[in-house]
VEXDREN-2710 file (C-alpha; in Angstrom, 1 decimal):
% VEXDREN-2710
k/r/px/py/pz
1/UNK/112.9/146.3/138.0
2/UNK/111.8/150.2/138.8
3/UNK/114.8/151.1/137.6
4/UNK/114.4/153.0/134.3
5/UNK/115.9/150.9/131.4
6/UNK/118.4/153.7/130.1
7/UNK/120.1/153.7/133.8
8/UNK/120.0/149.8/133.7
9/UNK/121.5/149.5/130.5
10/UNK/124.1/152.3/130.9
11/UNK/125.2/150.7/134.0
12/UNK/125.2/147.2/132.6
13/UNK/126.9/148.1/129.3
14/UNK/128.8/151.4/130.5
15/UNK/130.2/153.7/127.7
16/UNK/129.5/153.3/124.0
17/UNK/131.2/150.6/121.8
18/UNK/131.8/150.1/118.6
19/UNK/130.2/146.9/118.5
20/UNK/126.9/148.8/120.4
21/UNK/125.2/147.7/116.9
22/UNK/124.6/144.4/118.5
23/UNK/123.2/145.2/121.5
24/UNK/120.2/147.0/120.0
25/UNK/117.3/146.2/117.5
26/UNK/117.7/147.5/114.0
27/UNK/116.0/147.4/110.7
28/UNK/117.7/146.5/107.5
29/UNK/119.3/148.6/104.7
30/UNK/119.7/146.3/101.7
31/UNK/121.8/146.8/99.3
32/UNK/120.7/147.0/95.6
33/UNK/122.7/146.0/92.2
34/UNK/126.6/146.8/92.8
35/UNK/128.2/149.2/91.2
36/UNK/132.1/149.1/91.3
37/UNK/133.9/152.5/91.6
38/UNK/137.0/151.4/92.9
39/UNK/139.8/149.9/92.1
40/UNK/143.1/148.4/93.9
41/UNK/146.4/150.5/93.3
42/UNK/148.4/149.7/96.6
43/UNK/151.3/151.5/96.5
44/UNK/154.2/152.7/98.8
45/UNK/152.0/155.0/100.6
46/UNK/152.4/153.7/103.7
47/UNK/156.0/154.4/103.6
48/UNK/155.6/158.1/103.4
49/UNK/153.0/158.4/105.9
50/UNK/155.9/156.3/108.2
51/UNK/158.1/159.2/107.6
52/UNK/155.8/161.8/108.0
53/UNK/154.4/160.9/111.1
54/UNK/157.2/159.4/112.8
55/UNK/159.6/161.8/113.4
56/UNK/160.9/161.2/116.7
57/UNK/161.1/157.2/115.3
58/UNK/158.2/156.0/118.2
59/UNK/156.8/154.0/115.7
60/UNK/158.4/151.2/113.7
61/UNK/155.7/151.6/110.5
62/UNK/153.0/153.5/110.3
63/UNK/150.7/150.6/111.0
64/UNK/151.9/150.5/114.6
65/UNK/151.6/154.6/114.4
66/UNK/147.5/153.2/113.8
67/UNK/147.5/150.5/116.6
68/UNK/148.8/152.2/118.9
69/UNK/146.3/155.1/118.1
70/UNK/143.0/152.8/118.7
71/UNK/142.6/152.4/115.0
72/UNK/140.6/149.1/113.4
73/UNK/140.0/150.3/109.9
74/UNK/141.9/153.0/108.0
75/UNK/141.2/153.7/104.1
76/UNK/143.1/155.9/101.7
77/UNK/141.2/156.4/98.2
78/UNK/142.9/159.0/95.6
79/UNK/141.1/158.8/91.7
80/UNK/139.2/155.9/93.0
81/UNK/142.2/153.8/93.3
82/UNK/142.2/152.7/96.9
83/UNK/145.8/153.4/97.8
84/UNK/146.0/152.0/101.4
85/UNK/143.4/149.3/103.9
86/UNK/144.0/148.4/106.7
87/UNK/142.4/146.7/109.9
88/UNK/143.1/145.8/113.0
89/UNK/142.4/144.3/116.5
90/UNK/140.3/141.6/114.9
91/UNK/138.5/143.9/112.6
92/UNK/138.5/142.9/108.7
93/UNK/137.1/144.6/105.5
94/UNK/133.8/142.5/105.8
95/UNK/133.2/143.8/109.7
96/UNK/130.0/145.8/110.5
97/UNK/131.0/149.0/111.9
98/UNK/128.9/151.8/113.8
99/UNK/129.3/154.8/112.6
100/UNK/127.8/157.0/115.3
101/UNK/127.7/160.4/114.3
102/UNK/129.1/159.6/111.3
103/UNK/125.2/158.9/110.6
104/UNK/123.8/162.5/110.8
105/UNK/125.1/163.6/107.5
106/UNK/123.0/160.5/105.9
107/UNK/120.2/162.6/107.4
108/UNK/121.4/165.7/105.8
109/UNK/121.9/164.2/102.3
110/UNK/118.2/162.8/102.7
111/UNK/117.0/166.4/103.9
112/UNK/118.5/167.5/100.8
113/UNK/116.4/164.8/98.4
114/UNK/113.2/165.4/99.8
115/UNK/113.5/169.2/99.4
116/UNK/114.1/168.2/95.5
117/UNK/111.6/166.0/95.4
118/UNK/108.8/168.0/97.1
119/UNK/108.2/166.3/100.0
120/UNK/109.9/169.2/102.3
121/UNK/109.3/172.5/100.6
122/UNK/112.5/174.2/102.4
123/UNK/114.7/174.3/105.3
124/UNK/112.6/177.7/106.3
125/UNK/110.0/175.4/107.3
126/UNK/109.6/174.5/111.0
127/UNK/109.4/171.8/112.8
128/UNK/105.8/172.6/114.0
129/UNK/104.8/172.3/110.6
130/UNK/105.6/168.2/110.4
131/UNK/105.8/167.5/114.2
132/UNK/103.1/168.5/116.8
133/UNK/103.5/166.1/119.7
134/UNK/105.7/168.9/121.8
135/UNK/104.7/168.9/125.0
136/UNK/106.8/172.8/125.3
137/UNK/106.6/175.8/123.3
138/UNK/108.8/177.2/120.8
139/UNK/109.0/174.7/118.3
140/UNK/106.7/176.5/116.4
141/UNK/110.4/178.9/116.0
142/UNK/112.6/176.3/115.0
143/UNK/113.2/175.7/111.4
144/UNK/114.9/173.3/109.5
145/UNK/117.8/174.8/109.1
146/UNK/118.4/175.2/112.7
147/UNK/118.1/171.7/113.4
148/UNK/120.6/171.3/110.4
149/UNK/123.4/174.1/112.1
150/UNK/122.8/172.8/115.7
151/UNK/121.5/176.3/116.3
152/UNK/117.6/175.0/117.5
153/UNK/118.5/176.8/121.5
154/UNK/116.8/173.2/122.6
155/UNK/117.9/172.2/125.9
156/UNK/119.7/168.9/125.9
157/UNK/122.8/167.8/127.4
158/UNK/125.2/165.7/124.8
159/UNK/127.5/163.9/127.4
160/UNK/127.5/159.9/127.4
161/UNK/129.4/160.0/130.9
162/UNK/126.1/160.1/133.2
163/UNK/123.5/157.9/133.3
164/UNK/121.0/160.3/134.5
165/UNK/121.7/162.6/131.4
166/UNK/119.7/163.4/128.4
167/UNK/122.0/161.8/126.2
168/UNK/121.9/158.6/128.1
169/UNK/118.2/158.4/127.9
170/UNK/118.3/158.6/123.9
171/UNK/121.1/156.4/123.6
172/UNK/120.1/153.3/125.8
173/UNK/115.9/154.3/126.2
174/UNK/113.4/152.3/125.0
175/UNK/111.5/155.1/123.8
176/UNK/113.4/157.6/121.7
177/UNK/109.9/159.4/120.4
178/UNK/109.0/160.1/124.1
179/UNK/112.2/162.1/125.4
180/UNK/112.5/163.5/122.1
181/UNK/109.1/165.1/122.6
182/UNK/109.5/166.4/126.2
183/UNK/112.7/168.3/125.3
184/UNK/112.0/171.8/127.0
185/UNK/113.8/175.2/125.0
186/UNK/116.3/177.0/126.9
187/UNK/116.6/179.8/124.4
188/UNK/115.1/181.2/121.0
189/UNK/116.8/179.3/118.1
190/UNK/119.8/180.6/115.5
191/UNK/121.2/182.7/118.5
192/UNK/124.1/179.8/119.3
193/UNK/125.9/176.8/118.0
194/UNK/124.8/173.5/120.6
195/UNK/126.1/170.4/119.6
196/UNK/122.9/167.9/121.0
197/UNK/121.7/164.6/119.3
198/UNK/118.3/165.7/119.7
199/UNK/118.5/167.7/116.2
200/UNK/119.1/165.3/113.9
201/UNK/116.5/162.6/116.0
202/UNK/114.0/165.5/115.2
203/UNK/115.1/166.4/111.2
204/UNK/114.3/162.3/110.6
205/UNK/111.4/162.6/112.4
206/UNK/110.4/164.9/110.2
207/UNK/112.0/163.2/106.8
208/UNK/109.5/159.9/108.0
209/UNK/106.5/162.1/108.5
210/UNK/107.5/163.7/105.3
211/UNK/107.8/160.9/102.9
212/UNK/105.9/158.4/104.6
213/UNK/108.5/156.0/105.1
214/UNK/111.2/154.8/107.6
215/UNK/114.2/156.4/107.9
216/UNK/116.2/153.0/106.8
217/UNK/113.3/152.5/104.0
218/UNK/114.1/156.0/103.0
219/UNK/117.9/155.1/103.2
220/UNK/117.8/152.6/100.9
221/UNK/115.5/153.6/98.0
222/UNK/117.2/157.1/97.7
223/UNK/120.8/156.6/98.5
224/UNK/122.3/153.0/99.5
225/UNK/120.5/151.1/95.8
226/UNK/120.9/154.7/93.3
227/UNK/124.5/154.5/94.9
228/UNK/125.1/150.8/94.4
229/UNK/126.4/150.2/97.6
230/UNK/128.4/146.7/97.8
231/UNK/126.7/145.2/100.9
232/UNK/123.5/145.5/103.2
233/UNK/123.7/148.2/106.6
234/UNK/121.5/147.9/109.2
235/UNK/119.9/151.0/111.4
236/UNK/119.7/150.4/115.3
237/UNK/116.2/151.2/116.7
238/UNK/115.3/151.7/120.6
239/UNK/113.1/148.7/121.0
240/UNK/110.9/146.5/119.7
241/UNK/107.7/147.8/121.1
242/UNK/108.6/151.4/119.9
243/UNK/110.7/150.8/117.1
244/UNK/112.0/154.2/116.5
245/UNK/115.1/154.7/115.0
246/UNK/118.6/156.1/116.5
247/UNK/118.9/158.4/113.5
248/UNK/121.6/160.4/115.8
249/UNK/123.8/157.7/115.3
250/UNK/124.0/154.2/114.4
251/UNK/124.0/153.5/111.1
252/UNK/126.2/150.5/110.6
253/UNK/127.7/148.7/107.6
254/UNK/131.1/147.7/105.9
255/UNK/133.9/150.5/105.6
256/UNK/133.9/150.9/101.9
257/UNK/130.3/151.6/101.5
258/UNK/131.0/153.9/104.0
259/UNK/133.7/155.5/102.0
260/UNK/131.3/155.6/98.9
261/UNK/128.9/157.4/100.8
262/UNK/131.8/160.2/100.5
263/UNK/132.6/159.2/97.1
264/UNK/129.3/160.7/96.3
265/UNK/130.3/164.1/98.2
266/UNK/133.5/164.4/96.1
267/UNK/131.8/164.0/93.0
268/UNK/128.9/166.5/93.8
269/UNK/126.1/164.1/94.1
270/UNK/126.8/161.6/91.8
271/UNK/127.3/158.0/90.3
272/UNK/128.3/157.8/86.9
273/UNK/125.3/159.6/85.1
274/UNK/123.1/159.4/87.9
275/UNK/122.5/162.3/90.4
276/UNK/121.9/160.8/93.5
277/UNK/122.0/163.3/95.9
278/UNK/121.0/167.1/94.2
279/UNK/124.5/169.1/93.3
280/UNK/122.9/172.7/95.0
281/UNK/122.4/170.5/98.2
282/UNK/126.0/169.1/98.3
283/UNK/127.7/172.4/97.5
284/UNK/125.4/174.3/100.1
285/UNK/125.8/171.7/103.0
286/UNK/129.4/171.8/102.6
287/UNK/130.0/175.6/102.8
288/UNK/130.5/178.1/105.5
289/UNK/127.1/179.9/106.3
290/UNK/127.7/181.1/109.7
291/UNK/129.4/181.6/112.9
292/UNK/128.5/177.4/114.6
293/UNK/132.2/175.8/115.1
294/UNK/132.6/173.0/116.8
295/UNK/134.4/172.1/120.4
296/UNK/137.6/171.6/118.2
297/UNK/137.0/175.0/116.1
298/UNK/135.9/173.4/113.4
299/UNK/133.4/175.6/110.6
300/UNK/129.6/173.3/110.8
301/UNK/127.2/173.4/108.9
302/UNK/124.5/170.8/107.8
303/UNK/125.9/168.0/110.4
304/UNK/129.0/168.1/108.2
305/UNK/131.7/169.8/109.5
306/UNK/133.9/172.4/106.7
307/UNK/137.4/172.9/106.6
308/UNK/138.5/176.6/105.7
309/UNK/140.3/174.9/102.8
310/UNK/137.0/173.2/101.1
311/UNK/137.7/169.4/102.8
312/UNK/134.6/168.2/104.6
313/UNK/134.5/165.6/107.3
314/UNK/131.5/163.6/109.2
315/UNK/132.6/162.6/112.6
316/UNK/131.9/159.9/115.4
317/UNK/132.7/159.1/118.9
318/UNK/135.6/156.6/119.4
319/UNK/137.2/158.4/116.6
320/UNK/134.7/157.8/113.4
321/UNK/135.8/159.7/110.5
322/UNK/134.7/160.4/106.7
323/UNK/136.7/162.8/105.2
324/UNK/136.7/164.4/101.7
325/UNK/138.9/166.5/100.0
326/UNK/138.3/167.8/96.0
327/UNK/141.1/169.4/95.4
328/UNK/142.8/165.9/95.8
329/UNK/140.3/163.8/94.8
330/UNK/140.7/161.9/98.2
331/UNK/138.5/160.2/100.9
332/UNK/139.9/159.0/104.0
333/UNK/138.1/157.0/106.6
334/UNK/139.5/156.4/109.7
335/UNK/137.5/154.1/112.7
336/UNK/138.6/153.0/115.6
337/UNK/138.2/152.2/119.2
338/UNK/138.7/155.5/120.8
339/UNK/140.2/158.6/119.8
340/UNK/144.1/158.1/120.6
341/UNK/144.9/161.6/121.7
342/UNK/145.3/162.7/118.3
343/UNK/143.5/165.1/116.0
344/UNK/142.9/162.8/113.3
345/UNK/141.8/165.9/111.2
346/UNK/145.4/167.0/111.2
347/UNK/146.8/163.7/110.3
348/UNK/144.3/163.6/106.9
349/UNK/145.4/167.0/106.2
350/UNK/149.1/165.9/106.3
351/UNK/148.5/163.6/104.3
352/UNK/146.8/165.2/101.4
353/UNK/149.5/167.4/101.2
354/UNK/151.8/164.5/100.8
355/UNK/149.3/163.5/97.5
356/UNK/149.4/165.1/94.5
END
């Protein structure tokens, strides 16, 4: 019973799942009136990605090319004609999945509406100016947009393969607002890129202190009912008692809403008439500003990370992946069970080119 109940529950539930959603307490995202934006066009694709990625003949379709990969959903959408759906391993297209990390670009696009709305005056501000319950200093340095670039030089370690690790504590703890605010700074911010979770835990934070509501309130009044997602998502919290929500991950709904959420991305902010998240936010987040890459080499900025080519992509462990490309009118999401040794970036890549 002394043991602290992020060690207990790493050792009891080990690594993260995609079915982690059920292990925790969450708070509703309901959807409002449904809006349809897509429609089914089913075509041969499936074929062509066969040939393409199946050149030595391992696989005997490109569904087993998926299986084998660790995949349980895989959607192709071109024009808003969904071209290809698929599931596996006991998955369907009315499964909850958890998105992970796939979450912190929610946070971004709601950063983005409450700096149009008035609530946040700019991403110059810092965090000092919403948040004083830092027990260090130099958060009174950080702004906004350092949280945003994972450039805040706060001292976190991101690996999920210790229990005695930061990241373990925010993952499986109990109280998420307590290690958040006795985070110590290990260097002055903007100087480096640092991938931690703590960054995007702090920017919604800020967004609830900010507006005045939940993140998951907040969620659903700006983005999941203006957007007319097709079913409700739920938001994992760390307990009960605290009831603080995992806004570095853990965001969990159906696959298409998930894939509308990047409709919204390709179409600068918009449904129809209605400009649900501000165009000069969308193109900003999605463009190079500055040196941050990722461990892959991949351009960040804004939680999002930004092909050289103008595709985007959000990305979660086990292999969670929302990407977007314009020039093809295309959104691909891809989650699965684990990575599969692949570079599933590549693969969506090949396949755009395959598009016209």
């Amino acid at each position: 019973m002394l043991t602290p109940v992020h060690i207990y529950r790493y050792i009891f539930w080990n690594y993260a799942d995609i079915d982690d959603y059920l292990k925790f307490p969450s708070q509703a995202v309901e959807a409002g009136e449904y809006i349809p934006v897509f429609k089914e066009g089913f075509s041969d694709i499936s074929i062509k990605l066969h040939e393409n990625f199946n050149p030595d003949k391992a696989y005997n379709n490109f569904e087993s090319f998926l299986e084998d990969k660790k995949t349980v959903a895989f959607m192709v959408i071109q024009h808003d004609t969904v071209k290809y759906e698929k599931y596996f391993d006991g998955y369907y297209d009315s499964s909850v999945f958890s998105s992970f990390s796939v979450a912190k670009v929610f946070i971004s696009a709601l950063t983005g509406i409450a700096i149009s709305e008035g609530n946040i005056n700019d991403v110059n501000q810092v965090v000092t100016d919403y948040l004083d319950g830092f027990r260090h200093k130099g958060y009174e340095k950080i702004t906004l947009e350092h949280l945003l670039n994972m450039r805040s030089g706060i001292a976190f370690s991101e690996s999920y393969n210790s229990p005695f690790g930061t990241m373990a504590r925010f993952y499986y703890g109990d109280n998420l607002k307590k290690y958040t605010y006795g985070l110590k700074i290990k260097e002055p911010p903007g100087l480096h890129y640092d991938y931690v979770s703590c960054n995007p835990q702090i920017m919604a934070l800020i967004l609830e202190k900010a507006t005045g509501m939940s993140l998951p309130e907040y969620l659903q009044k700006k983005i999941w009912e203006p957007a007319g997602m097709e079913y409700d998502a739920s938001w994992n919290l760390d307990s009960e008692k605290h009831k603080t929500v995992k806004a570095f991950c853990c965001l969990n709904g159906k696959a298409r809403d998930f894939a509308r959420f990047g409709r919204l991305y390709l179409n600068k902010g918009k449904i129809g008439d209605r400009q649900v998240i501000p165009e000069d936010w969308v193109i900003r987040s999605t463009s190079i500003m500055n040196s941050s890459r990722d461990s892959q080499g991949y351009p960040y900025t804004y939680f999002w990370r930004v092909l050289e080519n103008g595709s985007i992509f959000a990305k979660g462990i086990l292999g969670q992946y929302l990407y977007v490309n314009r020039e093809k009118n295309l959104i691909i999401l891809r989650f699965g069970t684990g990575y599969g040794d692949i570079d599933w970036v590549q693969v969506f890549e090949k396949i755009a080119d395959q598009l016209s």
